[in-house]
py3Dmol code that shows the C-alpha trace and the ligand (Angstrom):
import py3Dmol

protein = """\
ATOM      1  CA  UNK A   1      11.829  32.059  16.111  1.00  0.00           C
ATOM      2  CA  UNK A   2       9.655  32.250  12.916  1.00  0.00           C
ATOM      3  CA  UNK A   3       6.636  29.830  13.554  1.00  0.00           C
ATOM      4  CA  UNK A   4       3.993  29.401  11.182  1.00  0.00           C
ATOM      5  CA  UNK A   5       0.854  27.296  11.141  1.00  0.00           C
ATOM      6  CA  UNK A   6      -0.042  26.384   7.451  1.00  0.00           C
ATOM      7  CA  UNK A   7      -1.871  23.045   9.052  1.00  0.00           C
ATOM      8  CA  UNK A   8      -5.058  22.583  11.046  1.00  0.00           C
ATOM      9  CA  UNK A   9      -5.140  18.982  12.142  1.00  0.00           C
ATOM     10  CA  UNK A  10      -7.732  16.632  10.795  1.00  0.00           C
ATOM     11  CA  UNK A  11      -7.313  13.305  11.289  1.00  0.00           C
ATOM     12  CA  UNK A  12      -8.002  10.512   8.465  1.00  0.00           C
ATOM     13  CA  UNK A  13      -8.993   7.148   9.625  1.00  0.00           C
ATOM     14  CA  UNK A  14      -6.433   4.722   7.616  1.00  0.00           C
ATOM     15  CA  UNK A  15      -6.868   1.022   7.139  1.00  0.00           C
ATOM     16  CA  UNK A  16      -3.638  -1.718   6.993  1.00  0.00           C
ATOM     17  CA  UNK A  17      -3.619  -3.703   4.178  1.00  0.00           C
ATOM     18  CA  UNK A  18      -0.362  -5.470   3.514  1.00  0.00           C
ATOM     19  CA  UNK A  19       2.568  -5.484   6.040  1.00  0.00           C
ATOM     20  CA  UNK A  20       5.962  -6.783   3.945  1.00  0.00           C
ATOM     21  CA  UNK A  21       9.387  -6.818   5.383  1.00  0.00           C
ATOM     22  CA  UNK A  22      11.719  -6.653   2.768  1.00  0.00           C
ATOM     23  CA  UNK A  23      14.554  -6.770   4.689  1.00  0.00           C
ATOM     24  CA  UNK A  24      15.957  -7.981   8.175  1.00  0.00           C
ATOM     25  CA  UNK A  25      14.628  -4.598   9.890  1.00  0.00           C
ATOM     26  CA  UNK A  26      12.285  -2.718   7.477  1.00  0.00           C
ATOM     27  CA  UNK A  27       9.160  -3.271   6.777  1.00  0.00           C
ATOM     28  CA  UNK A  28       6.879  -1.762   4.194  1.00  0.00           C
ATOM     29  CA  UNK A  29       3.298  -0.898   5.425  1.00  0.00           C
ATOM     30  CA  UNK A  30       0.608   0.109   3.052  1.00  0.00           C
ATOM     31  CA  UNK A  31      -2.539   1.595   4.275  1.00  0.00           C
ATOM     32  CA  UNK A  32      -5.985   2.678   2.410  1.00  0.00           C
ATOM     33  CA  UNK A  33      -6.885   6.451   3.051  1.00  0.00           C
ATOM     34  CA  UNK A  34     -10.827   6.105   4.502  1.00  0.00           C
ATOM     35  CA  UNK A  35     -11.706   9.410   3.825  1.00  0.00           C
ATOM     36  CA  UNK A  36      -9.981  10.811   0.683  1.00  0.00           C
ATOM     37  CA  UNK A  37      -6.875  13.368   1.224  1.00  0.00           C
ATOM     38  CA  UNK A  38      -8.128  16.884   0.031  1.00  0.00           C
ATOM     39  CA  UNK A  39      -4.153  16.584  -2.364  1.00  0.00           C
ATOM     40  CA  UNK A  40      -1.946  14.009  -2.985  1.00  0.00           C
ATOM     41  CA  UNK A  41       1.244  14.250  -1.541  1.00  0.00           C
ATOM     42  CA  UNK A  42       4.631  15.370  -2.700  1.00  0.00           C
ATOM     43  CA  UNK A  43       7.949  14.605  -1.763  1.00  0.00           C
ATOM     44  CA  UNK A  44       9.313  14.694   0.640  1.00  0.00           C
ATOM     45  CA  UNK A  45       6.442  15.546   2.995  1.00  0.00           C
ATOM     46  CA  UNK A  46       5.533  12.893   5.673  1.00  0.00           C
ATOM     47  CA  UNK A  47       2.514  12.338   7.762  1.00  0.00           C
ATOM     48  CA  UNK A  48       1.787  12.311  11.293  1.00  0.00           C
ATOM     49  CA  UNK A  49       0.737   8.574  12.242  1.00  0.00           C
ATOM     50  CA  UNK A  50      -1.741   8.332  15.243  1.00  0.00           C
ATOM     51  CA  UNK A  51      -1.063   4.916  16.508  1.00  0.00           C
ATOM     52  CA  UNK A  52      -3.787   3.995  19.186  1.00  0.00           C
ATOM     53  CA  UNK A  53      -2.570   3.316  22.132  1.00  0.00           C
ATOM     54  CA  UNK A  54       0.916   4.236  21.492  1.00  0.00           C
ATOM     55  CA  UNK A  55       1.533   8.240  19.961  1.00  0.00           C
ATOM     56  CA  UNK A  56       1.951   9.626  17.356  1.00  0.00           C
ATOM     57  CA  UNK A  57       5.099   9.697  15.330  1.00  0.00           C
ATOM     58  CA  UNK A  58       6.446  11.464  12.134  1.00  0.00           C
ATOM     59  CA  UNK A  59       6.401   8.814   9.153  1.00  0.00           C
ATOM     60  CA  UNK A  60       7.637  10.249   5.654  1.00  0.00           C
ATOM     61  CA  UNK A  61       5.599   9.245   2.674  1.00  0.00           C
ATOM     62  CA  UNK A  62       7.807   6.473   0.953  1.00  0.00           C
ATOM     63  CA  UNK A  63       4.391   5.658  -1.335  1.00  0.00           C
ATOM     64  CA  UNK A  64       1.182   6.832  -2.745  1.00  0.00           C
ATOM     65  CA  UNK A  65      -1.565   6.103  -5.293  1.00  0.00           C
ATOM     66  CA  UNK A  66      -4.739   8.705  -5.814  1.00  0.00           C
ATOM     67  CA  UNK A  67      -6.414   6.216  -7.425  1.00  0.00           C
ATOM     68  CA  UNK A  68      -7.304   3.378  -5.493  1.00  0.00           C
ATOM     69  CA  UNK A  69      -6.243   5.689  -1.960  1.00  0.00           C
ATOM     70  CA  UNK A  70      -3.365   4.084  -0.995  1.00  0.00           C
ATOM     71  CA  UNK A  71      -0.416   5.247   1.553  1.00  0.00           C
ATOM     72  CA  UNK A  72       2.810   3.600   1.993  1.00  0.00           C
ATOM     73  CA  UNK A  73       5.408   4.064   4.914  1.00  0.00           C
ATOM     74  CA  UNK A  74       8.540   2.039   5.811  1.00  0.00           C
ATOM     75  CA  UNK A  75       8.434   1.272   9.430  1.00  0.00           C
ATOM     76  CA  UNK A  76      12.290   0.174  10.728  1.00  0.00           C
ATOM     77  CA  UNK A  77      11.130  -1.198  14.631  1.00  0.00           C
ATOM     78  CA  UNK A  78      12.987   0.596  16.815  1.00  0.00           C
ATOM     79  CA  UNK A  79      10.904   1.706  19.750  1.00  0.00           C
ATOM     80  CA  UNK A  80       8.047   0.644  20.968  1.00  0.00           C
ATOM     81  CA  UNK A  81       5.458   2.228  18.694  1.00  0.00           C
ATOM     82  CA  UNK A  82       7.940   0.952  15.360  1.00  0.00           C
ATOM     83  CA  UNK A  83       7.963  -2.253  17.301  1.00  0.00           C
ATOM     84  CA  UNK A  84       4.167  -2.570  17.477  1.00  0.00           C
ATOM     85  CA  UNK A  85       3.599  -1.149  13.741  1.00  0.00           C
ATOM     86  CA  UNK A  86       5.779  -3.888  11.809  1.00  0.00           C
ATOM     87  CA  UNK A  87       4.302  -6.146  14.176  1.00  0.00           C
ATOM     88  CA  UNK A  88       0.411  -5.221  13.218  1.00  0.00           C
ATOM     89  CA  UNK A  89      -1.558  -7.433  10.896  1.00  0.00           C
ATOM     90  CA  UNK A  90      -3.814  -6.368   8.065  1.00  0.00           C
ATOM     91  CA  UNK A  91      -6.905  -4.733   8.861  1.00  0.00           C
ATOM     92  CA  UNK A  92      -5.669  -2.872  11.873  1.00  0.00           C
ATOM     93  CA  UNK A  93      -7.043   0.898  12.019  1.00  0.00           C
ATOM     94  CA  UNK A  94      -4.716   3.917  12.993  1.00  0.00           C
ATOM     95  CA  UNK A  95      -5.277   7.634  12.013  1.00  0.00           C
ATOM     96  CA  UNK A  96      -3.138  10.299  10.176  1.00  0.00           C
ATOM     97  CA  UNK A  97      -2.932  13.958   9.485  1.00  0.00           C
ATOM     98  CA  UNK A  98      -0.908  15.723   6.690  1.00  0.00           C
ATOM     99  CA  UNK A  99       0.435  15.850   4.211  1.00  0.00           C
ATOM    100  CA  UNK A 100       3.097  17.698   6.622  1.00  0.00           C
ATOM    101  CA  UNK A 101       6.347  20.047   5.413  1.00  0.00           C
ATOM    102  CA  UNK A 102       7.460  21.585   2.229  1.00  0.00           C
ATOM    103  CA  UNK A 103       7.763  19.546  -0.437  1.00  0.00           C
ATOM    104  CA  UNK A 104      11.020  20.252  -2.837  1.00  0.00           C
ATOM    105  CA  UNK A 105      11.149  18.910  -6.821  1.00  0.00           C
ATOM    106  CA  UNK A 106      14.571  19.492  -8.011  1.00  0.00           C
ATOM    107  CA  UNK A 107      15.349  20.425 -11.325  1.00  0.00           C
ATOM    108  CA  UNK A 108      16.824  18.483 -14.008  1.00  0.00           C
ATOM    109  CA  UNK A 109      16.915  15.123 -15.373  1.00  0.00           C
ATOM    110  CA  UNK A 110      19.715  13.501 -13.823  1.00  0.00           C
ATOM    111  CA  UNK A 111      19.460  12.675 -10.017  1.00  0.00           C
ATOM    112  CA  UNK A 112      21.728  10.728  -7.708  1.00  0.00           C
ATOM    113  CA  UNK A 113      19.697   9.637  -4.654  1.00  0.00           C
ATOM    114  CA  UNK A 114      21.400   8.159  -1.362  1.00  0.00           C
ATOM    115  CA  UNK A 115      20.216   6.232   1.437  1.00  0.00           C
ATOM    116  CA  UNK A 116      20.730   5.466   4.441  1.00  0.00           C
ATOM    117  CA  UNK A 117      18.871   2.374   6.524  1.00  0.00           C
ATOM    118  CA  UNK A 118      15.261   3.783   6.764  1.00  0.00           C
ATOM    119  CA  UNK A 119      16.086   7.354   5.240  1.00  0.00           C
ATOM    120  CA  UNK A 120      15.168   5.187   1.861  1.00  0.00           C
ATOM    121  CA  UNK A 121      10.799   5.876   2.370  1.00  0.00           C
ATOM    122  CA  UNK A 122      11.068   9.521   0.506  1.00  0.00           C
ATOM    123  CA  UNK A 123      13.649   8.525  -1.878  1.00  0.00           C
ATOM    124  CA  UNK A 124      10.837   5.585  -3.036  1.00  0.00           C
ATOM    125  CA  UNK A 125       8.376   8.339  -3.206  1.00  0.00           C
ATOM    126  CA  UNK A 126      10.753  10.511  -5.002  1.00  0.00           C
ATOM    127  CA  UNK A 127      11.381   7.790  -7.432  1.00  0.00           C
ATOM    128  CA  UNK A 128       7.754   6.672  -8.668  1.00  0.00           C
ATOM    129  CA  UNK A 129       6.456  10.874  -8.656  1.00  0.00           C
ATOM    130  CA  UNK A 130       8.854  11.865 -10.987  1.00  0.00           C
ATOM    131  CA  UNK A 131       8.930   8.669 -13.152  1.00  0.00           C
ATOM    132  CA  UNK A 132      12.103   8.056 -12.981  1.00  0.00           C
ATOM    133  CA  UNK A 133      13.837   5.978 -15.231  1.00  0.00           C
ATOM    134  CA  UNK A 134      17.148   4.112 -14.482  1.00  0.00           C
ATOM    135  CA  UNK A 135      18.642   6.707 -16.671  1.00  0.00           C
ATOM    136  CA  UNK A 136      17.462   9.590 -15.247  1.00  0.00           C
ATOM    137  CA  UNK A 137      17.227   8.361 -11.290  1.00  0.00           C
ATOM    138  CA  UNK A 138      20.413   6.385  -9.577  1.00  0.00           C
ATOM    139  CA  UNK A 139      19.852   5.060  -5.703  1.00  0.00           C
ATOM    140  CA  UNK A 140      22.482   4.239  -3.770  1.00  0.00           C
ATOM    141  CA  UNK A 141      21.279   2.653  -0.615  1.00  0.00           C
ATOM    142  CA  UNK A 142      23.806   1.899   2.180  1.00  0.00           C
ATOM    143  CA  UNK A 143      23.320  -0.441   5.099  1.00  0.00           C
ATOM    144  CA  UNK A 144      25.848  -2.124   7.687  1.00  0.00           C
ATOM    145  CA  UNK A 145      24.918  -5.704   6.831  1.00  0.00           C
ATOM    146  CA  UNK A 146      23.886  -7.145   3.371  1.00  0.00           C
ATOM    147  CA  UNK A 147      20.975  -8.202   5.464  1.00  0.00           C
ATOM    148  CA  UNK A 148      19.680  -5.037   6.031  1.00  0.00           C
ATOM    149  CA  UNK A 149      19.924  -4.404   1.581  1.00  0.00           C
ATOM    150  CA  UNK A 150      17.733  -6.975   1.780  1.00  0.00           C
ATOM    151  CA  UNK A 151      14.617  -6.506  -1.329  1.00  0.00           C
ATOM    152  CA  UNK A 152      15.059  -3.199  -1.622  1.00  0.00           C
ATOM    153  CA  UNK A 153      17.392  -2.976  -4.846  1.00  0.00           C
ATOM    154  CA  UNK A 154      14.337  -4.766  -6.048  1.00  0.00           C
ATOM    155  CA  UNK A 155      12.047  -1.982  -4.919  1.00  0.00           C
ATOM    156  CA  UNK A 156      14.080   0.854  -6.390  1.00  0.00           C
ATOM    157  CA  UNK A 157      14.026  -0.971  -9.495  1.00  0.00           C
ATOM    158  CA  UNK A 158      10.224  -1.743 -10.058  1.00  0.00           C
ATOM    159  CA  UNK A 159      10.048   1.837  -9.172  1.00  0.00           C
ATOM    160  CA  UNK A 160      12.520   2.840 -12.414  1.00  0.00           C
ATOM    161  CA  UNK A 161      15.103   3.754 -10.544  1.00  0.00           C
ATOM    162  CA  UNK A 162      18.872   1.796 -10.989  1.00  0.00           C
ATOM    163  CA  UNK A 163      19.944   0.645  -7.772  1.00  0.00           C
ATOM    164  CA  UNK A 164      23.954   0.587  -6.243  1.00  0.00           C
ATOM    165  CA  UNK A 165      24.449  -1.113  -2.490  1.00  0.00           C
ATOM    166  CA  UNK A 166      26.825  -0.315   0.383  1.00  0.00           C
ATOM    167  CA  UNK A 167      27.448  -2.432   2.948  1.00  0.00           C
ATOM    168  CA  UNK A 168      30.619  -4.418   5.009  1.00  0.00           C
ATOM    169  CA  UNK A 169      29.376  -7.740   2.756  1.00  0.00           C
ATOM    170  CA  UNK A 170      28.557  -8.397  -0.566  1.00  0.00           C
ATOM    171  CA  UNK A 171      27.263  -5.581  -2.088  1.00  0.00           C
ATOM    172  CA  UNK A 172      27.785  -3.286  -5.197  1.00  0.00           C
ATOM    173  CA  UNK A 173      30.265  -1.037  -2.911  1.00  0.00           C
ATOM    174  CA  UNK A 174      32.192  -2.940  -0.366  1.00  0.00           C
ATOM    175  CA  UNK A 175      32.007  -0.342   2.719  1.00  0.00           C
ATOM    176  CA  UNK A 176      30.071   2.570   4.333  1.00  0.00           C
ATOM    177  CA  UNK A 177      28.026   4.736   2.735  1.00  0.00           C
ATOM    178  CA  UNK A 178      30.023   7.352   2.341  1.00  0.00           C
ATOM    179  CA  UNK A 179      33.165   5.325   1.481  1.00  0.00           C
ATOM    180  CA  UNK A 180      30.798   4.584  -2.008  1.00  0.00           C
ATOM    181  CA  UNK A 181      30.056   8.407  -2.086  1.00  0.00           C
ATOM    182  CA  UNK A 182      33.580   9.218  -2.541  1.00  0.00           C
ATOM    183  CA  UNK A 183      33.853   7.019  -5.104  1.00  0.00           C
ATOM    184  CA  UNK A 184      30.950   7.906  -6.998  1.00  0.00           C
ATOM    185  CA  UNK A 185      32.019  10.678 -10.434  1.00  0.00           C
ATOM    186  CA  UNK A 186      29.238  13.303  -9.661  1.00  0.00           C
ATOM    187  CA  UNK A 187      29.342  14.100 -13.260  1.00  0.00           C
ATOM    188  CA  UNK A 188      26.556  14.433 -15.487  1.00  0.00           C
ATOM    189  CA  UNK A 189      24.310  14.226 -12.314  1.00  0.00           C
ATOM    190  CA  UNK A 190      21.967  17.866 -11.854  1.00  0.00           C
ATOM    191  CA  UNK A 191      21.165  16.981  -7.827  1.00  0.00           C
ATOM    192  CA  UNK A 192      22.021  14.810  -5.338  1.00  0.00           C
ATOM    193  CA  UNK A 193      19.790  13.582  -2.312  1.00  0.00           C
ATOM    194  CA  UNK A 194      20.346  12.652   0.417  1.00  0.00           C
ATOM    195  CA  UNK A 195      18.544  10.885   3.324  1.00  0.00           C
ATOM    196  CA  UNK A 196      19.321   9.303   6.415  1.00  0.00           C
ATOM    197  CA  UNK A 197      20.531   9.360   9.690  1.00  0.00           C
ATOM    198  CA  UNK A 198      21.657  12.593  11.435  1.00  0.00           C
ATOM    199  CA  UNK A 199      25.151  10.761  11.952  1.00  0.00           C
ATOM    200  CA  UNK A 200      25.502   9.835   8.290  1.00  0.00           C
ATOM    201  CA  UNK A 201      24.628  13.286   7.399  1.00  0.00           C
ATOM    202  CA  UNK A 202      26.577  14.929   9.363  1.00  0.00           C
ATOM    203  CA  UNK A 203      29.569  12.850   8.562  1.00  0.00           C
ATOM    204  CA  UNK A 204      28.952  13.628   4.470  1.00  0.00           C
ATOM    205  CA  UNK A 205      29.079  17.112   4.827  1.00  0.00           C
ATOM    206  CA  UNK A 206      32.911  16.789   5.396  1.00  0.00           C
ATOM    207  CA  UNK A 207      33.358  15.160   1.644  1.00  0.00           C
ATOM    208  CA  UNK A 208      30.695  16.518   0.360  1.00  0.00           C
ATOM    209  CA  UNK A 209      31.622  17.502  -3.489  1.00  0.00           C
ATOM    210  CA  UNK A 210      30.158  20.874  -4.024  1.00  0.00           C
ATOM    211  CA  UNK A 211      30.608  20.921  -7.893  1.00  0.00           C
ATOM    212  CA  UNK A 212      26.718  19.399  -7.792  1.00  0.00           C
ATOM    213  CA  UNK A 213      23.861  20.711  -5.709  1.00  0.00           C
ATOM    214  CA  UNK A 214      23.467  18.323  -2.811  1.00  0.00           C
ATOM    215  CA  UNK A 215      19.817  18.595  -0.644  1.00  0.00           C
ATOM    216  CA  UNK A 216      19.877  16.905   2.989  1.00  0.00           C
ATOM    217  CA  UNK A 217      16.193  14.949   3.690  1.00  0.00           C
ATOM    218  CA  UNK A 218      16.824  15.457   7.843  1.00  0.00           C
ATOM    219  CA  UNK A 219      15.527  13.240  10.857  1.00  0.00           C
ATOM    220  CA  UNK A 220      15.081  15.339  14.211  1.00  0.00           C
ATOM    221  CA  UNK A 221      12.473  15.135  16.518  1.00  0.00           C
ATOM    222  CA  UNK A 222       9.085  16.252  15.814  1.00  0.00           C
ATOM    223  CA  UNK A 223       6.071  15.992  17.959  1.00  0.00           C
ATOM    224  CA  UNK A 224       3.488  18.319  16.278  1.00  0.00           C
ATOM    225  CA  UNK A 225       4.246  18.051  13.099  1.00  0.00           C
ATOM    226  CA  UNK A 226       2.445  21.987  12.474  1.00  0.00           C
ATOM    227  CA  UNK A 227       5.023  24.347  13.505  1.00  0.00           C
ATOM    228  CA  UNK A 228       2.949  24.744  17.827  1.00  0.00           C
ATOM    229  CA  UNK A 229       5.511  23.071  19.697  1.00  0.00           C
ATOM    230  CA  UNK A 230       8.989  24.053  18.890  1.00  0.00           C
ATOM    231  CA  UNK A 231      10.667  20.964  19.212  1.00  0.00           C
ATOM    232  CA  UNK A 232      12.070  20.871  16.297  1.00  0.00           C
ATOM    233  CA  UNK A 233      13.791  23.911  15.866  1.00  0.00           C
ATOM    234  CA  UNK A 234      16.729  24.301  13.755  1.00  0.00           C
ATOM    235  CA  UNK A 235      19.164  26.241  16.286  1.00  0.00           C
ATOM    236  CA  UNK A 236      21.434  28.326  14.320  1.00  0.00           C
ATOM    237  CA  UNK A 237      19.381  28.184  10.891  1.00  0.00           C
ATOM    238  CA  UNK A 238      16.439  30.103  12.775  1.00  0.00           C
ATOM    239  CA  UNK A 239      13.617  27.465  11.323  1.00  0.00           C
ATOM    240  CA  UNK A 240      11.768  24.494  11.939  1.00  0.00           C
ATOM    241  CA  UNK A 241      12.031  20.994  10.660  1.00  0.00           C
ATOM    242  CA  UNK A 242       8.091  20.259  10.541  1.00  0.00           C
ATOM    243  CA  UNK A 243       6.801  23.901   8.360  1.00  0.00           C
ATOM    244  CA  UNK A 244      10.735  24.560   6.502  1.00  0.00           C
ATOM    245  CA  UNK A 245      12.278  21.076   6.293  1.00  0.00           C
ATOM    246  CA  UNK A 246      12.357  18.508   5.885  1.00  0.00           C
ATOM    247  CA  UNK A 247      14.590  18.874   3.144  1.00  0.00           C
ATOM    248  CA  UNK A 248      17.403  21.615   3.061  1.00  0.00           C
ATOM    249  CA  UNK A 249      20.142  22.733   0.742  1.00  0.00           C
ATOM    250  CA  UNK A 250      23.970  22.172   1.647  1.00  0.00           C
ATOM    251  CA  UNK A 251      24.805  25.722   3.597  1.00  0.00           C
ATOM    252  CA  UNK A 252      21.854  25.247   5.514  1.00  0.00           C
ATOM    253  CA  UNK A 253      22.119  21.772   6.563  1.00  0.00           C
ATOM    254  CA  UNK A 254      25.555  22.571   7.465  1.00  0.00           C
ATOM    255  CA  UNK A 255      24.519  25.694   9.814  1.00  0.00           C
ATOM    256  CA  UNK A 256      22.041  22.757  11.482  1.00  0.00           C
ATOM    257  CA  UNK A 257      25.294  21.028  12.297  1.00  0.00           C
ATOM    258  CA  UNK A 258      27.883  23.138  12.989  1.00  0.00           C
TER     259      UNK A 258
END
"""
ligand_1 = """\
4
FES
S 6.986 22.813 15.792
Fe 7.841 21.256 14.553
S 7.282 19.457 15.597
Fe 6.225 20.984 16.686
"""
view = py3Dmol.view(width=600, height=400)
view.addModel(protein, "pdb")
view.setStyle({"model": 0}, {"cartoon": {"style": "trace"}})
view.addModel(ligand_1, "xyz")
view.setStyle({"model": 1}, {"stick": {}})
view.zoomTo()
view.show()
């Protein structure tokens, strides 16, 4: 197994300051960076988030701002330590190291971004670092319930990209996510993105339409976050989610899979 450290950890003190939820189970946390991060961050790397008392967990970058030292993550409470983060009030200190994995830009000037439930954090980040416009940057974010949508068509939008929903309600597309894929023309776009849970991904690969090239943001576990531990080895592919991933192109992400 190829391990590499590119990370020594060092540990920023970060400081809540607003705790939204913008829809029935995410929430959008935004911290201040106490000491400044030696570079900004680029998508779609994600942090290690030391929460005290609780552990630390793999949260990808879903916001950022040099300028005034901000950090945004979208916390969906599923666990204990989710449960305690969206429950935390403003002012609350916790601790971070990264910027963690490879970051990937693609090229072009057409994207096609989809989203699944939480898998939406570095598809915001995406949005505002390469200024998208709704032109150049389409978001299709899929939920079960129109609850779950939510404000975040609103969030894609102040961020310049042009939101489409998918849920079993009232939304753009009237199904699952992937029913809306297939029904998407692909034309015209230069990459599509994908993010979200290792069941929706794994389903997609099936219908995927290889005519564009598609890029797979994965979720597996990850405890280091620095390529020590191993726990997030990639099997077949012969890598690691924390130092190669997160993102990966189509043949690999269907090697992770198969
Ligand atoms: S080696 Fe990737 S999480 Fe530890």
């Amino acid at each position: 197994m190829k391990t590499i450290l590119k990370h020594s950890i060092r540990y920023y003190s970060i400081k809540l300051l607003s705790n939204n939820k913008i829809s029935s189970n995410l929430y959008l946390l935004m911290f201040k960076t106490l000491d400044k991060p030696v570079t900004e961050p680029k998508p779609p790397q994600f942090i290690m988030l030391w929460v005290p008392g609780y552990e630390a967990i793999p949260m990808s970058v879903a916001g950022f701002n040099g300028e005034n030292n901000t950090l945004s993550i979208l916390v969906k409470p599923v666990g204990p330590t989710t449960k305690y983060l969206a429950s935390m009030s403003c002012g609350s200190y916790l601790g971070m190291y990264g910027f963690l994995g490879r970051e990937y830009i693609p090229p072009g000037n057409k994207f096609l971004f989809i989203a699944g439930g939480s898998g939406l954090a570095p598809i915001l980040y995406y949005l505002k670092y390469l200024g998208c416009t709704p032109h150049k940057c389409h978001v299709l974010f899929g939920c079960w319930r129109r609850g779950e949508i939510g404000d975040a068509p609103r969030l894609i939008s102040k961020l310049g990209g042009k939101p489409y929903t998918a849920c079993l309600g009232e939304c753009d597309y009237q199904g699952t996510i992937l029913d809306a894929y297939t029904r998407i023309n692909l034309e015209g776009y230069d990459a599509v993105i994908v993010s979200g849970p290792p069941e929706m991904i794994k389903n997609m690969l099936d219908k995927v339409n290889n005519t564009v090239n598609h890029y797979f943001i994965l979720e597996e576990t990850i405890k280091c976050g620095i390529g020590l531990c191993g726990k997030c080895s990639l099997g077949k592919l012969d890598k690691l989610l924390c130092i190669d991933g997160p993102l990966f192109n189509y043949e690999d992400t269907v090697r992770v899979y198969s």
